[in-house]
N, C-alpha and C positions, 0 to 999 in steps of 0.2 A: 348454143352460144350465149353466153352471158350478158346481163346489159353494160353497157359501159361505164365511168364513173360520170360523165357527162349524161349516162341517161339515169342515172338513181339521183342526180341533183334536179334535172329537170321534175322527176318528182316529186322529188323534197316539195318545190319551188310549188308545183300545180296544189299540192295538198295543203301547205300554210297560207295562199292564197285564198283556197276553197274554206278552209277556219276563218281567215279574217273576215271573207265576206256573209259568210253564216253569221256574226257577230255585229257586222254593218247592219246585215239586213232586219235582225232581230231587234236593234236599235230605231229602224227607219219607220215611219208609218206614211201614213197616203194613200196606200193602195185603193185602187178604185170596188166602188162593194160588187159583190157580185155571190151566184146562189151557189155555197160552198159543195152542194151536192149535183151541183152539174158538171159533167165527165167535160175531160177536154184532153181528146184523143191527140196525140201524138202521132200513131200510126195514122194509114199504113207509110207513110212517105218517109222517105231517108231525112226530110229537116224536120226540126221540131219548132214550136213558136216559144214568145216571150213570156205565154201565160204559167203561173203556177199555182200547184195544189193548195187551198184554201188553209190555214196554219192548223195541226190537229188532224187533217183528215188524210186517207191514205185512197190511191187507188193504182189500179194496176191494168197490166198490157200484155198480152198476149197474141201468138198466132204461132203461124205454119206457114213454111215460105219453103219451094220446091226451083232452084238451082240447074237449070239443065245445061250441063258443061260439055257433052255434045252425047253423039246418038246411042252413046253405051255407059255413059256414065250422069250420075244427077245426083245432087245433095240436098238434103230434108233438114231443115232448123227451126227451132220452134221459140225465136226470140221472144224474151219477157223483162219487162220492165217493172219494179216494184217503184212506186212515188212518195215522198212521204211531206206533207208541207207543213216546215219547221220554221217557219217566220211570214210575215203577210204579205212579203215577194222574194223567197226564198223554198226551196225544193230542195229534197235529198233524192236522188233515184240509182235504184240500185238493180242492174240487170243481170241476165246469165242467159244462156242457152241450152238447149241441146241438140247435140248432130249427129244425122245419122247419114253413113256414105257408104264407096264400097269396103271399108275398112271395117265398120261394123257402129256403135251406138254409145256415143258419151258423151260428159256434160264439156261447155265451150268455157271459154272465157268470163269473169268474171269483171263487171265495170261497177264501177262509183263515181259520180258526180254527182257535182251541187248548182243547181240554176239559179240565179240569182237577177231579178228583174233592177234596173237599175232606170229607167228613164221609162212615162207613161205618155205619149200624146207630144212625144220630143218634134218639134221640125226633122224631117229626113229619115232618122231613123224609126220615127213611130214609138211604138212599144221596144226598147231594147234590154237583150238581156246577155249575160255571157254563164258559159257553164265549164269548168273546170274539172278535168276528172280526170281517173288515177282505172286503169285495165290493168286488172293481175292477169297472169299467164297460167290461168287454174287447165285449160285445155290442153291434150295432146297434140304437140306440132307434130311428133312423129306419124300419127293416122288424122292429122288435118280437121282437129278439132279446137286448134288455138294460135296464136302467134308462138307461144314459147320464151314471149321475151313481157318485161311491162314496157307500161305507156304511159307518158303524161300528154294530157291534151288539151286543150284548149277552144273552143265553139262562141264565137259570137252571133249572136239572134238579131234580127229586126224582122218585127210584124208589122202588119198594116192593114185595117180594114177597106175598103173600099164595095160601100153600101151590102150588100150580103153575100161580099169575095173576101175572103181572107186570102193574103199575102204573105209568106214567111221565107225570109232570106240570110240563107247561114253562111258564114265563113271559118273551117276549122283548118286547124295543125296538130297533129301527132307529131312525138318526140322518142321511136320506140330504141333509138342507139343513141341519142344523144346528138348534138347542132353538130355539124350542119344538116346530118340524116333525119331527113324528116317525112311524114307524109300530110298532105294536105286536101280540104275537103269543098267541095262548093253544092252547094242547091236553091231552087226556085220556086217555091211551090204556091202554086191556087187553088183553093177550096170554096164551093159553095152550093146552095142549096139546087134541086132539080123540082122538087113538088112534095110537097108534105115533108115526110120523115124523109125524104132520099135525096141524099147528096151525088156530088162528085169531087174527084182529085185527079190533079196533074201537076207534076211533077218535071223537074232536070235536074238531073244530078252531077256530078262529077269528082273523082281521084285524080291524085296527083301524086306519086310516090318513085318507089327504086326501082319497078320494074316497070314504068312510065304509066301514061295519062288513060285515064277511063270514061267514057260519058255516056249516057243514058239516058229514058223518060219511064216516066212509072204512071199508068192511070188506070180509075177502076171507080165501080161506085160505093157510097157509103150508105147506112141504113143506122137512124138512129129512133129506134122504140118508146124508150125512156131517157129524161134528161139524163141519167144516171150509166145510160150505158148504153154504145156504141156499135156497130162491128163493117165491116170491108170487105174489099177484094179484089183482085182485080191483077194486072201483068207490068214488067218490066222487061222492055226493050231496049239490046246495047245500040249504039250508034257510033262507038270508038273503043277501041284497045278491048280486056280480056274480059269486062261485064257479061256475064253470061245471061242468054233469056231465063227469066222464073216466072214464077204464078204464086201467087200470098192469100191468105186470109186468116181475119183475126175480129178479137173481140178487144173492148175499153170498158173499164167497168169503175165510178168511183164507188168504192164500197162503203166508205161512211166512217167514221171518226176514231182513232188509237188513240189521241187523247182525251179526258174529258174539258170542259167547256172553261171551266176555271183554272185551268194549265196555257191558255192559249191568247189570254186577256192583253 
């Protein structure tokens, strides 16, 4: 099925948004300093926070997430996230996958967005930021390795420290046919240290879409070695509609600088 012409507009709309604010944020300064070689995982949790890749530097996300859809069937994905920071509260990140089910082994969908920090230390919202992006239909819907349609979407961020708990709370909308057809995103997440390098994360999630509402929690602990690099693990339990239980793990890694130093002034 084709997208509609109300879903190639909503496109349009998410992609010249995501240029203008590339071009705000490129203009904006203030960002608070911080060690541009220190990772800031994303994973594992379904929300992401307000912070972004230092301008110049690139780092990336991976993992392995196991799907168990019930006692004879399960699906393997190996989300990844590439990050690129293209202004001193602006990110490009650009993801893919791969799925492996019982249909057999291919690459998933393809996403773009641009996070764009907008507010530091704001009353309520904290740190806010919104992230704009655009999912081509590069996967097979036929053997369930894609939507088959694009998507424009849109994710609003607020983080918030509270003493060594991180707080991050998103609210999305996917546009994958065009208004009124929509799908819609919520999560809750708290992160913080347990002793030395080892953390922990919890999580609630939730969907909202055409084949109705989804809810969930995700926890597991984290391990982090070097400022530079991360890694997790740990389960997700549904609690409403078709989320199936999984089991994840993955690494974060910032790996250091695409541009050089006087590119980024």
């Amino acid at each position: 099925m084709a997208p509609s012409t109300h879903g190639g507009e909503v496109n349009r709309i998410a992609l010249s948004v995501a240029i203008l604010l590339i071009v705000s944020a490129a203009a904006s300064g203030g960002a608070q300093p911080r060690d541009p070689h220190a990772v800031q995982p994303e994973r594992p949790t379904v929300a992401t926070h307000a912070g972004t890749v230092a301008p110049g530097w690139f780092e990336f996300e991976t993992g392995v997430e196991r799907d168990h859809l019930d006692r004879s069937s399960s699906t393997f994905s190996t989300p990844t996230v590439f990050k690129f920071g293209i202004a001193p509260r602006a990110q490009l990140s650009l993801g893919a996958t791969i799925v492996n089910n019982d249909w057999g082994t291919g690459a998933g969908d393809l996403f773009l967005g641009v996070k764009v920090r907008l507010l530091e230390d704001a009353p309520v919202v904290g740190d806010f930021a919104i992230l704009p992006s655009i999912t081509f239909p590069t996967g097979s819907p036929r053997l369930g390795f894609g939507s088959g349609q694009r998507q424009g979407g849109l994710l609003f961020i607020s983080s918030h420290d509270f003493g060594d708990v991180a707080m991050d709370i998103n609210l999305g909308y996917d546009a994958p046919h065009g208004w009124p057809s929509h799908a819609s995103l919520w999560t809750v997440s708290l992160g913080g240290p347990i002793r030395g390098r080892l953390g922990w994360t919890l999580e609630s999630f939730g969907f909202n879409d055409d084949d109705g509402r989804t809810a969930a929690i995700l926890a597991g602990p984290t391990y982090q070695p070097a400022k530079w690099l991360s890694f997790d693990t740990g389960l997700i339990v549904p609690l409403h509609g078709s989320q199936p239980h999984a089991l994840y793990a993955g690494t974060v890694c910032n790996v250091g600088r695409f541009l050089p130093a006087r590119m980024t002034r």
